[in-house]
VMD Tcl script that draws the C-alpha trace (Angstrom):
set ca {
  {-17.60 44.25 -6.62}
  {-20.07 46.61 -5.08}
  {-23.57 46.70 -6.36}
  {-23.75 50.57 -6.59}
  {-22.66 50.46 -9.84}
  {-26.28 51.56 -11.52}
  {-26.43 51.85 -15.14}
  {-28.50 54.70 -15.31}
  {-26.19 56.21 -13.24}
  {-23.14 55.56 -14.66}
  {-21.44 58.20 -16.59}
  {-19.78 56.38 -19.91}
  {-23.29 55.04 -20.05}
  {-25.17 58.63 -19.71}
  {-22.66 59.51 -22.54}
  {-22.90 57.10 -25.01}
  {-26.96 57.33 -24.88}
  {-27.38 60.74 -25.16}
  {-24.84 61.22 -27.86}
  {-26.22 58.20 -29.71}
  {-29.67 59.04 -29.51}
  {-28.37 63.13 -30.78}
  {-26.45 61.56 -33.76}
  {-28.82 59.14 -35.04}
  {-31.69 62.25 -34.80}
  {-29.25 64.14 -36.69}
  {-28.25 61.73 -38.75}
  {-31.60 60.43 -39.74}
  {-32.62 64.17 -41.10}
  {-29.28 65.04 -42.72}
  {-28.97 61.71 -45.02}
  {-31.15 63.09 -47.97}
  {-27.71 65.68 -48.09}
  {-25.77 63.14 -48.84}
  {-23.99 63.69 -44.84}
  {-23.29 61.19 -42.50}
  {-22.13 62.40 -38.65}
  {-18.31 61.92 -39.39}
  {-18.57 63.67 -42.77}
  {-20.46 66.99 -40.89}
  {-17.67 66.44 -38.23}
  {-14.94 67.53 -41.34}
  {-17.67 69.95 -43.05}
  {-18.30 71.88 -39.97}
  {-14.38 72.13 -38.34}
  {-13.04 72.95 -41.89}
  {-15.41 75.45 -42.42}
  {-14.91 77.10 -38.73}
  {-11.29 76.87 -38.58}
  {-10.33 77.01 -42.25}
  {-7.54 75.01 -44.32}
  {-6.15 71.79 -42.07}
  {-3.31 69.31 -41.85}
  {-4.78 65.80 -41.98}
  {-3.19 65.03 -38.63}
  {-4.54 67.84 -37.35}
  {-7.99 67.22 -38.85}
  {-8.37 63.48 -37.17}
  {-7.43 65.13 -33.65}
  {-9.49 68.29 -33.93}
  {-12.86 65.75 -35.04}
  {-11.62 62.45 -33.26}
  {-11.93 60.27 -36.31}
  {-9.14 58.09 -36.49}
  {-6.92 58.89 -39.34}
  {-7.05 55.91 -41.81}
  {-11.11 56.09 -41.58}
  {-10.49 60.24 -42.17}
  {-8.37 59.20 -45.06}
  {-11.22 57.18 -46.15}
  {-13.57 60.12 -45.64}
  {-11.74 62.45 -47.48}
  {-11.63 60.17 -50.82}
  {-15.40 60.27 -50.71}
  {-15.48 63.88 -49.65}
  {-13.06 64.99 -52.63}
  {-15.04 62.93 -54.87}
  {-18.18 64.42 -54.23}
  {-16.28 67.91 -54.85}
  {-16.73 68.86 -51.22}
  {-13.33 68.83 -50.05}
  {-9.97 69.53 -52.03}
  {-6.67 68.89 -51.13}
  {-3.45 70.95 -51.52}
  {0.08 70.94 -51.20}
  {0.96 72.87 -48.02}
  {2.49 76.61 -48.46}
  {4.84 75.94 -45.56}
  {5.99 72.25 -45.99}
  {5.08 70.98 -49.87}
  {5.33 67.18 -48.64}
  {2.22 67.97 -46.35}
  {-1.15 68.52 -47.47}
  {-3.69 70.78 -46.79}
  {-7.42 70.64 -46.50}
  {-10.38 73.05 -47.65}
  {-13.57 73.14 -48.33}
  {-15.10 73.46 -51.73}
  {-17.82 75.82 -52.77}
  {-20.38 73.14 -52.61}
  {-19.00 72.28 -48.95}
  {-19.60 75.51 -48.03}
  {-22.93 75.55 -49.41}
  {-23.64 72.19 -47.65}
  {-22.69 73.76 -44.23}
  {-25.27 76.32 -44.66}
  {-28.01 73.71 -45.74}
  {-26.95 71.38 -42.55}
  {-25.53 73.56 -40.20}
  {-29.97 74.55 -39.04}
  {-30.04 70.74 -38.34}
  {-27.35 70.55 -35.77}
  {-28.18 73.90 -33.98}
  {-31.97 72.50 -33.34}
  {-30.72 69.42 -32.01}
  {-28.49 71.15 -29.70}
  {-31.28 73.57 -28.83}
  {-33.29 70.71 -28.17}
  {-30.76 68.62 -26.17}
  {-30.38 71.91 -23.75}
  {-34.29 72.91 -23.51}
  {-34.71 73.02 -19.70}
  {-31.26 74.05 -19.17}
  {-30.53 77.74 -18.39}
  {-27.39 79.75 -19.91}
  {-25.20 78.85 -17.14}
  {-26.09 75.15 -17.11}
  {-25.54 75.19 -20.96}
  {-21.65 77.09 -20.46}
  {-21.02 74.37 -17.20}
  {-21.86 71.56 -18.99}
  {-19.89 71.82 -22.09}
  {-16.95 72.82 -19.83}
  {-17.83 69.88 -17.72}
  {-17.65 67.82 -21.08}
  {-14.52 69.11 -21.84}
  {-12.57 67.91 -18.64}
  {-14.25 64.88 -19.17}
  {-12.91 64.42 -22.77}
  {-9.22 66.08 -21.09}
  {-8.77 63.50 -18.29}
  {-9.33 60.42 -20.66}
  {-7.12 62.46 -23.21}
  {-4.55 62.18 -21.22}
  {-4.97 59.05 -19.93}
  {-4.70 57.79 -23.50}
  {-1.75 59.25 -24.17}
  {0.01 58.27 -20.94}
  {-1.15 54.56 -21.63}
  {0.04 54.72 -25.34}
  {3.17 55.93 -23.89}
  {3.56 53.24 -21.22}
  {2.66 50.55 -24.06}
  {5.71 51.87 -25.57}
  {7.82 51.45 -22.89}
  {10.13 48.63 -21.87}
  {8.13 46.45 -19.10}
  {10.58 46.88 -16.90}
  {10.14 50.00 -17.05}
  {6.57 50.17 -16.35}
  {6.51 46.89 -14.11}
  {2.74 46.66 -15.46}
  {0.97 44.06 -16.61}
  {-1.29 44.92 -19.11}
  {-5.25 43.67 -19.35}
  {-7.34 43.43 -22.44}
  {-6.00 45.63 -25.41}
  {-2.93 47.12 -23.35}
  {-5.47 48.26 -20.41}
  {-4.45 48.23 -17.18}
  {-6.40 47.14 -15.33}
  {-8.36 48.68 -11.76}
  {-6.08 45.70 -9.58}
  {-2.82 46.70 -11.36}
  {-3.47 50.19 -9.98}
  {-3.93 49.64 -6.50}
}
mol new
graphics top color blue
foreach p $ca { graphics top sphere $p radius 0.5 }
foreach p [lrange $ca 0 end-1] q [lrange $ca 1 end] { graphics top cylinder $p $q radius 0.2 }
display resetview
């Protein structure tokens, strides 16, 4: 293995610190609300995007869906949250926010702009725009990588002709 591999360098690393270090900041001054980081993930995307699908909720905040079922029982508890049968399918249900998850939005939603104000301080406009599209692709390509090794879990060996590592990873000698 070649020693270039630096941990400060390293990009999962680089990740996972900064986004730790953001979401225990912001978690730290939003728990007297009553809001943990997964529950402003739901707060936030139903209140940009309006009524979800539960489905479509887990994918659109990457929490997985049984903890986002989980979620929701303590959201619709504490009247933040309600859920309804779906117009177009009835066996579906859909999502919404409450009145007081609205007004919990507004109280939170000052906490999470600062903290991405302060993550970017230094950064110009165009930085800012390159980065989160930078992010993005990031996020994309393992995405898709994901789903193509869900998909080739699925598979018949034979039709793979992969062994598979730790968890169903391949791993880096299996692709060379």
């Amino acid at each position: 293995m070649s020693r270039r591999l630096v941990l400060q360098d390293f990009l999962p690393y680089l990740l996972n610190r900064a986004g730790m270090r953001i979401g225990l900041m912001f978690s730290r001054d939003v728990e007297p609300y009553g809001v943990t980081l997964p529950m402003w993930r739901v707060l936030i995307e139903l209140w940009h995007k309006g009524d979800h699908r539960l489905g479509e909720l887990a994918d659109r905040t990457s929490i997985d869906l049984s903890t986002l079922s989980r979620l929701l029982v303590t959201m619709q508890r504490n009247k933040l949250v309600v859920r309804r049968r779906s117009g177009l399918d009835r066996r579906a249900l859909s999502l919404t926010l409450t009145e007081k998850g609205l007004e919990l939005v507004e109280e939170v939603a000052p906490f999470a702009l600062f903290y991405e104000k302060l993550a970017m301080e230094g950064m110009s406009k165009d930085e800012v725009v390159q980065l989160k599209k930078l992010l993005r692709k990031v996020f994309e390509n393992l995405d898709a990588a994901g789903r193509a090794a869900t998909a080739a879990e699925a598979a018949p060996k034979s039709v793979t002709g992969k062994k598979r590592g730790r968890k169903g990873a391949s791993t880096p000698e299996d692709q060379a």
